[in-house]
N, C-alpha and C positions, 0 to 999 in steps of 0.2 A: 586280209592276211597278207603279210608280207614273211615271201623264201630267199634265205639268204644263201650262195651256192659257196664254194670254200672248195680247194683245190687241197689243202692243207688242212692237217688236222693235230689237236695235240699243242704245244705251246707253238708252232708256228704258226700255228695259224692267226696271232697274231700280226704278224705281216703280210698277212693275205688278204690281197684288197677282192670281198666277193662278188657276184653275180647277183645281180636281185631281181626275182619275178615278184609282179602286184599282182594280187586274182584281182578280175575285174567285179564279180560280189563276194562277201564273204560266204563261206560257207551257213545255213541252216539246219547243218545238225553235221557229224561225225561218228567214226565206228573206230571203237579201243578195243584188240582181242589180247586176254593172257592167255598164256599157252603153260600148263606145268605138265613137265613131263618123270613117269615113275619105269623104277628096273624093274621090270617084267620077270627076268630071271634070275635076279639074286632080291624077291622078297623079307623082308623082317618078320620074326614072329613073332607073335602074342603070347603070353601065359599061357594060353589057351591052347597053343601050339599052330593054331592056325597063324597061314599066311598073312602079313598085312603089305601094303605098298609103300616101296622106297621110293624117298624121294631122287631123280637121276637128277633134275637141271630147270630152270624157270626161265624159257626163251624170252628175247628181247620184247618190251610190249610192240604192238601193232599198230599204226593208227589209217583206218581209210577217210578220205575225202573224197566230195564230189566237187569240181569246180566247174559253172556255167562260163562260156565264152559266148556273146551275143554279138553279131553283127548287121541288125537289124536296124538298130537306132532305138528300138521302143524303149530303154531306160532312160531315152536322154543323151547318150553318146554311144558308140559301138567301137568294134578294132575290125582288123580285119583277121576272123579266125583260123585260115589256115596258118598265118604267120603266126598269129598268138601259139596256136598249139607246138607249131614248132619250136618258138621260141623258152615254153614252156622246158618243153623235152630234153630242149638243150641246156636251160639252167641246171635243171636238176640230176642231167648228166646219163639219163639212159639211152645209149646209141650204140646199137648193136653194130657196128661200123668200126668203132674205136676200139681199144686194145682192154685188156684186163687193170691197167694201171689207171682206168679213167674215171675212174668214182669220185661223186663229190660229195661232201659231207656239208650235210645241210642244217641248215636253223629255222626250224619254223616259227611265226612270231604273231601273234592274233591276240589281240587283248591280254589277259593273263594267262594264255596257253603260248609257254616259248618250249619250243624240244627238239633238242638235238636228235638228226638221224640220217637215213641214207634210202635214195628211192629205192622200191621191191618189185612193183611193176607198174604199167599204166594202160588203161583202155580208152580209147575215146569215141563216144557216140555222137554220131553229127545225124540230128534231127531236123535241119532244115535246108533248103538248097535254095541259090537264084536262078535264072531262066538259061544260064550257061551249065549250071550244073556246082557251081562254088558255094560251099558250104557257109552259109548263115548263122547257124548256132551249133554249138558242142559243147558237151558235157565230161570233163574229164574226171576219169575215178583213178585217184592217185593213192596206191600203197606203201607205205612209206614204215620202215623199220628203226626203232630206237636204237642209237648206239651212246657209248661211255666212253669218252677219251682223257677223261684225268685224271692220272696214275697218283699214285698213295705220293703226298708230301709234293703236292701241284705248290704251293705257295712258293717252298723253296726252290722248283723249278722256273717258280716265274723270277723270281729278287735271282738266280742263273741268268737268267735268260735276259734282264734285262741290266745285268750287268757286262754280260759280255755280248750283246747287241742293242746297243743303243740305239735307238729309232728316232728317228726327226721328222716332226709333222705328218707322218698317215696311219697314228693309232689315235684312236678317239676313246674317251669317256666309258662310251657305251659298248665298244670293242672289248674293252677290258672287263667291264662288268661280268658280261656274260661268258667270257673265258674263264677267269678264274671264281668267280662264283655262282655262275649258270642262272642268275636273277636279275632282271630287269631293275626292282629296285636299289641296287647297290649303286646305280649308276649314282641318283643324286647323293649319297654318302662319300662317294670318292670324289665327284665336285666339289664338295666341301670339303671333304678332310683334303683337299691341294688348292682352294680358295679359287675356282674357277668359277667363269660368268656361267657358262654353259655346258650342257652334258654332250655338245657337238665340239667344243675346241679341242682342238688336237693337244697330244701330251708327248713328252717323248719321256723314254725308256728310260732315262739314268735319273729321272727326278719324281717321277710318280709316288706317291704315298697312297697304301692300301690302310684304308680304316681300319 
């Protein structure tokens, strides 16, 4: 799984070059919660006369991960996990340190699960130690909430956007894809519908054709 961190969110975020943490294994399994929530006190009623429940709102979905960091060497290569964890922390922008303005709006990208969202919270368990006392292995459980940042008539805000901010050389392919159409595979269809070798060559803004 590859998290991509974004300071910007929204059509700029197409100029925003982001942050990217590797987990060092993929995760083995994941946790999706819905959450619907009903008015308590202004119920609908039935023919019947009885109460039934209103629907009030259907919170953002949920998803938790656990991610292994090993510094052992036993897979073959290790990192060193207190940095990793830190460095985690800090892609994905929870630092109770920094101001209210400091959230980053993330992407998460694992085979065909890409989701847009923003971290909720995180715990880490460190289950093993060297003879100093430095932790060896941890296990990070990351809460992470879905968010939606493209507002009704995104298309005509991008042919906006990229008519009055042309960009040269640091939008790619696959930048665009999943902006304006949240799908990994549109990438190779905008390849080709603008005759590119690659879905890594840069594009710039005034000449892009959207399929």
């Amino acid at each position: 799984m590859t998290i991509l961190s974004f300071s910007k969110t929204g059509i700029k975020q197409l100029t925003d070059i982001p942050q990217v943490y590797m987990v060092m294994f993929n995760p083995n399994a994941y946790k999706t919660e819905f959450v619907v929530n009903f008015d308590e006190e202004q119920p609908q009623k039935a023919e019947s006369g009885k109460p039934l429940p209103r629907l009030k709102n259907i919170e953002p979905k949920k998803f938790t991960f656990d991610f292994i960091v090993d510094g052992t060497g036993a897979a073959g290569y290790k990192r060193d996990v207190g940095l990793d964890v830190k460095s985690f922390i800090k892609v994905v922008g929870y630092d109770k340190n920094v101001g209210t303005g400091s959230v980053r709006y993330l992407l998460l990208m694992w085979g065909t699960f890409i989701q847009k969202c923003v971290i909720e919270s995180i715990s880490v368990n460190y289950s093993l130690f060297g003879p100093l006392g430095s932790p060896l292995r941890a296990t990070i459980t990351a809460n992470f909430r879905e968010y939606n940042d493209e507002p009704t008539g995104l298309l005509k805000d991008v042919a906006d956007f990229f008519d009055s901010n042309p960009v040269q050389g640091i939008m790619s392919v696959a930048n665009v894809a999943f902006q304006v159409f949240n799908a990994v595979d549109q990438t190779v269809a905008i390849a080709k519908a603008n005759d590119l070798d690659s879905i890594r060559q840069s594009v710039t803004g005034g000449s892009i054709r959207l399929p």
